[in-house]
C-alpha positions in Angstrom: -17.7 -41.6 -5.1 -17.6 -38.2 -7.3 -16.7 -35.0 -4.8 -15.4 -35.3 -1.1 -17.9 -35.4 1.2 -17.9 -33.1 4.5 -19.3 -35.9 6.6 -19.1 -33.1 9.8 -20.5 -30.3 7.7 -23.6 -32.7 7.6 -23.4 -33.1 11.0 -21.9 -36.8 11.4 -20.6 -37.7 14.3 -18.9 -40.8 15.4 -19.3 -39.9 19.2 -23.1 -39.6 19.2 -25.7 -41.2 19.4 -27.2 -42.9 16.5 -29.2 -41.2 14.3 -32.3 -42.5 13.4 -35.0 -41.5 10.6 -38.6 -43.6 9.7 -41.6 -43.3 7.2 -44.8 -43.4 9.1 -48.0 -44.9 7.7 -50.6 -48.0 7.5 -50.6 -49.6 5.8 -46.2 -49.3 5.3 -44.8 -52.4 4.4 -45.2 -51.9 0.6 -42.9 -48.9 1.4 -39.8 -48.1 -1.1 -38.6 -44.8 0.9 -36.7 -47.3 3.8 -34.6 -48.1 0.3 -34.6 -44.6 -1.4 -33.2 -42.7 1.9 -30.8 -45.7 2.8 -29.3 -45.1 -0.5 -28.7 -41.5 0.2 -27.4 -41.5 3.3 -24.9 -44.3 1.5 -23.4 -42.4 -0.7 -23.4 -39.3 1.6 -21.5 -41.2 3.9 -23.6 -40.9 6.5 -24.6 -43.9 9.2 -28.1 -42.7 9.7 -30.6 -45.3 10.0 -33.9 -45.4 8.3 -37.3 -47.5 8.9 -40.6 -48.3 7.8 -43.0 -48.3 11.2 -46.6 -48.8 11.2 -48.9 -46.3 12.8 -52.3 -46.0 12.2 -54.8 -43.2 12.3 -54.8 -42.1 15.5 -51.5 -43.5 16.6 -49.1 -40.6 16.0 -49.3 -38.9 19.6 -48.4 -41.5 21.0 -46.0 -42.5 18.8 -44.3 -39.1 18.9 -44.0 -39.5 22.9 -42.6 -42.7 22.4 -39.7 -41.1 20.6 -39.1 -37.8 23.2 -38.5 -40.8 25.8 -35.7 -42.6 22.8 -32.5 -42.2 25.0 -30.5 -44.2 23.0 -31.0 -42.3 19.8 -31.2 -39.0 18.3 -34.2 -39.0 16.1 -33.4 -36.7 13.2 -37.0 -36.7 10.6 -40.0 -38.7 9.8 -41.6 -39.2 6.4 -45.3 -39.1 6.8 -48.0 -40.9 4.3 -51.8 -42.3 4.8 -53.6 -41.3 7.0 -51.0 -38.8 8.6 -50.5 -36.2 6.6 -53.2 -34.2 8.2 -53.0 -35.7 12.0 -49.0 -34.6 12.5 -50.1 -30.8 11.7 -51.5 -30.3 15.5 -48.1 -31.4 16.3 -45.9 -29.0 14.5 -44.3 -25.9 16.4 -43.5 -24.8 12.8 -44.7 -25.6 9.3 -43.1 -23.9 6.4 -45.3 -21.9 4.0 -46.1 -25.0 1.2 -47.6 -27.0 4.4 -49.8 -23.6 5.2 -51.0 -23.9 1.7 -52.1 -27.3 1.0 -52.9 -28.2 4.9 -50.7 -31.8 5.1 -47.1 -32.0 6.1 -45.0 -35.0 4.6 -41.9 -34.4 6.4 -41.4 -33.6 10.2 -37.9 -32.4 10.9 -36.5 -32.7 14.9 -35.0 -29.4 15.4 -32.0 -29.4 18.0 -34.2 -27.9 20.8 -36.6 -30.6 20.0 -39.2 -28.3 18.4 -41.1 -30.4 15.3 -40.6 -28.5 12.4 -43.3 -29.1 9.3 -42.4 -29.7 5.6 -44.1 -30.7 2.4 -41.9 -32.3 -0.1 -45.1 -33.9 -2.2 -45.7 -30.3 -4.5 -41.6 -30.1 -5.1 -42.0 -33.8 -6.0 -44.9 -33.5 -8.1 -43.4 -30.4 -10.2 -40.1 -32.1 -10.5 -41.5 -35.2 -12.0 -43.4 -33.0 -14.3 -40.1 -31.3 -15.6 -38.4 -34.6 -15.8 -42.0 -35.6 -18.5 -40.8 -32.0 -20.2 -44.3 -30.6 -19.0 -42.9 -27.0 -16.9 -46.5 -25.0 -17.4 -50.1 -25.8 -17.2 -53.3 -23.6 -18.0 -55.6 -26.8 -17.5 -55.3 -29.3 -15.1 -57.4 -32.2 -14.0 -57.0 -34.0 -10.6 -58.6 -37.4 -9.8 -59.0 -37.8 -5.8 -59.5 -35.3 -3.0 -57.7 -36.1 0.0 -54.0 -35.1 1.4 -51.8 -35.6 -2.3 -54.6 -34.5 -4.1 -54.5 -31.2 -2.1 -50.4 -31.0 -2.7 -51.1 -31.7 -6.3 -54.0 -29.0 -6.7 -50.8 -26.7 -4.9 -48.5 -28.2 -7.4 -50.9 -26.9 -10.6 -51.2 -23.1 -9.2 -47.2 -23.4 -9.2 -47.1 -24.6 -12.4 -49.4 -21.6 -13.6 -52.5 -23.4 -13.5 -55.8 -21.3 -14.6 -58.5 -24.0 -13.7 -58.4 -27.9 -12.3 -61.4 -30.4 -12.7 -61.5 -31.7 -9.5 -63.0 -35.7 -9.7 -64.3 -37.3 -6.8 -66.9 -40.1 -5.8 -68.7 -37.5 -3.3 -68.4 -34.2 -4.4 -70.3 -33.0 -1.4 -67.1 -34.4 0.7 -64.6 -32.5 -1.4 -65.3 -28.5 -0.2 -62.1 -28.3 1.6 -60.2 -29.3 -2.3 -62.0 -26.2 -3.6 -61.5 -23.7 -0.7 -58.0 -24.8 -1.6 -58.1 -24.0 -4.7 -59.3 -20.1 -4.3 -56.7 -19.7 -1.6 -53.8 -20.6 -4.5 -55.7 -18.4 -7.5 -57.6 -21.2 -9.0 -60.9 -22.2 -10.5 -62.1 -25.6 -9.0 -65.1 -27.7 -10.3 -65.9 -30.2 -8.1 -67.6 -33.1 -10.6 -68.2 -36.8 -9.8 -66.1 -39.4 -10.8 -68.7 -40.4 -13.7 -68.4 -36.8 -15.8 -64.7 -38.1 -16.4 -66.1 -39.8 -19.5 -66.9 -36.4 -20.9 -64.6 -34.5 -19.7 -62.7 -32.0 -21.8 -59.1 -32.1 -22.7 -56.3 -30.7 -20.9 -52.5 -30.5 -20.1 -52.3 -32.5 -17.1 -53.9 -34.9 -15.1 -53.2 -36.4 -11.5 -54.5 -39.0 -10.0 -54.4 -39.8 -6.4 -56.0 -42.4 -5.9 -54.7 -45.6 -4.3 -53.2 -48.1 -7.1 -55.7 -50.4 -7.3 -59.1 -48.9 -7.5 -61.2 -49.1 -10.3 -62.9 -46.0 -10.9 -65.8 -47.9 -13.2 -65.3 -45.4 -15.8 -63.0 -44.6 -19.0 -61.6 -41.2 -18.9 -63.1 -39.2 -22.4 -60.8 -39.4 -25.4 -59.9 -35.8 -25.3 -58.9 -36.2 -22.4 -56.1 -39.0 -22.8 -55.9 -37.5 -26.3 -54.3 -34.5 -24.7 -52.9 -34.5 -21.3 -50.0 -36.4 -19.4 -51.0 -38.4 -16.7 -49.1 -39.0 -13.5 -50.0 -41.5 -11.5 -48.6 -41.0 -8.2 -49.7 -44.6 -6.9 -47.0 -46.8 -7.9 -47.8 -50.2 -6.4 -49.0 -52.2 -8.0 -47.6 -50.5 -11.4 -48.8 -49.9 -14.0 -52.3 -49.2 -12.3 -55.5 -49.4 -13.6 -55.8 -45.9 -14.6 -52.6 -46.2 -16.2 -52.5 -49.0 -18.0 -55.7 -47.9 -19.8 -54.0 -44.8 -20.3 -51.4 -46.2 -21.8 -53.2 -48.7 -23.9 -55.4 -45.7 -25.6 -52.0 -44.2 -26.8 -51.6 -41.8 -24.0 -48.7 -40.1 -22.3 -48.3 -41.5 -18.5 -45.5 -40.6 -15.9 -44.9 -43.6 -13.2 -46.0 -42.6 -9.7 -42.3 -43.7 -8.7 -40.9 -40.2 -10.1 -42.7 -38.5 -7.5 -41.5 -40.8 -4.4 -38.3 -39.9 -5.9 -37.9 -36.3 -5.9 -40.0 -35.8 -2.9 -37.7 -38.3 -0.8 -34.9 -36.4 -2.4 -36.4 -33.1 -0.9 -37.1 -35.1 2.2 -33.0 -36.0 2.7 -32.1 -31.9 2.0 -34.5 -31.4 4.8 -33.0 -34.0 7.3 -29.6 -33.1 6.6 -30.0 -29.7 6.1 -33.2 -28.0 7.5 -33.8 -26.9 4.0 -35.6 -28.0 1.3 -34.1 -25.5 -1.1 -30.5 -26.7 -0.2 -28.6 -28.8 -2.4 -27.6 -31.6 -1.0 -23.1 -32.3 -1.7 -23.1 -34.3 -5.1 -26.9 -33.9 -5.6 -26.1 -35.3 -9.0 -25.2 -38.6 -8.0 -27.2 -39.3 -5.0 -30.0 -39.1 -7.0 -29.1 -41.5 -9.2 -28.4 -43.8 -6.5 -31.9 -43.5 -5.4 -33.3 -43.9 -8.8 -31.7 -47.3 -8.9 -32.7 -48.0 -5.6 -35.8 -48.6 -6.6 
């Protein structure tokens, strides 16, 4: 299994109740982070159980009372996607400072006085899938989408030393909050609609947010795929529209599933840590347990 693990340093416990962990959504089924975490927490050694439950907008109050009256489990975290990345913030008691910045929370971690603690593991993911494509700095960025990833991504560009991002949407009278974003983090946002992408000029990076099978009725310029990586962080079905295009023009495209991966493995520091910035005991190899998980 590679180095000992400290199954009480993690906080294991035979004696206890179980420990349970879910990803949150609607639609959820599609999920793949039920098989991504399970892997972990494998080959930590950990009996922690994970699910895939549907709530829907609106839903996550009461689902979050649901789990406070759980007597016969200790809930440890939740991993959040559509539509509750926004919704869960008016539950935090704490957000750390990523979460301040791009306004959605991916990641809710149970703290033992049963405070709900905030995280967001989507920028980490989204810059260590871009170091994994050898792409570490950006001056131009474009971003396809405006809603709660497209907001972590827009974050994820000013980290990676972003000047200016191209923001495409289909209403860019809808999109304000992506640009008042975008001067909180130091950058210059153009709203455009989704039609300009055929002229658009070239850059170092786009990402798209949008769900895997739209069509977005127009062909992205040829600077453009000429010049910039795409990653697509929708990843079923694969490749996606976008993609495939992309690919078929001769352009460079990372698969949305590297994201899902390093934000899930941000996800498991949190829950068995508290800390996103804590290596997890043979990091090495439970990622690539998760990697084949998948």
């Amino acid at each position: 299994m590679g180095d000992a693990i400290d199954r009480e340093a993690l906080g294991a416990d035979a004696t206890a109740r179980p420990v349970r962990l879910a990803v949150l959504g609607s639609p959820i089924a599609h999920s793949k982070s039920p098989a991504l975490h399970r892997a972990a927490y494998d080959r930590l050694g950990l009996d922690w159980r994970y699910d895939a439950m549907e709530v829907p907008s609106g839903g996550l109050a009461a689902f979050l009372d649901r789990l406070r009256a759980d007597a016969d489990a200790s809930w440890r975290g939740l991993s959040l996607t559509m539509p509750l990345k926004h919704e869960v913030l008016a539950h935090l008691d704490g957000a750390d400072r990523l979460v301040d910045l791009a306004g959605a929370a991916n990641t809710v971690r149970f703290a033992g006085d049963g405070t709900l603690q905030g995280f967001n593991t989507d920028i980490g993911g989204i810059v260590r899938t871009l170091a994994e494509a050898d792409l570490e700095r950006v001056h131009r960025g474009v971003l396809v989408g405006g809603g709660a990833t497209a907001a972590s991504a827009l974050v994820a560009m000013a980290e990676l030393g972003a000047a200016e991002v191209d923001v495409f949407v289909r209403d860019p009278a809808r999109a304000v909050a992506v640009s008042e974003l975008g001067r909180r983090v130091g950058l210059v946002v153009r709203l455009r609609p989704i039609a300009e992408l055929a002229a658009a000029a070239s850059a170092e990076l786009v990402v798209s947010t949008v769900p895997g099978g739209t069509d977005l009725g127009i062909a992205p310029s040829d600077d453009l795929v000429g010049s910039a990586l795409l990653l697509d962080v929708a990843y079923d079905p694969w490749p996606t529209r976008l993609a495939a295009g992309w690919i078929d023009r001769g352009g460079r495209v990372a698969h949305g599933l590297g994201m899902l991966l390093h934000q899930a493995l941000l996800q498991v520091r949190v829950f068995v840590a508290g800390d996103p910035f804590e290596p997890l005991p043979d990091e090495a190899g439970v990622l690539d347990v998760m990697r084949r998980s998948v």
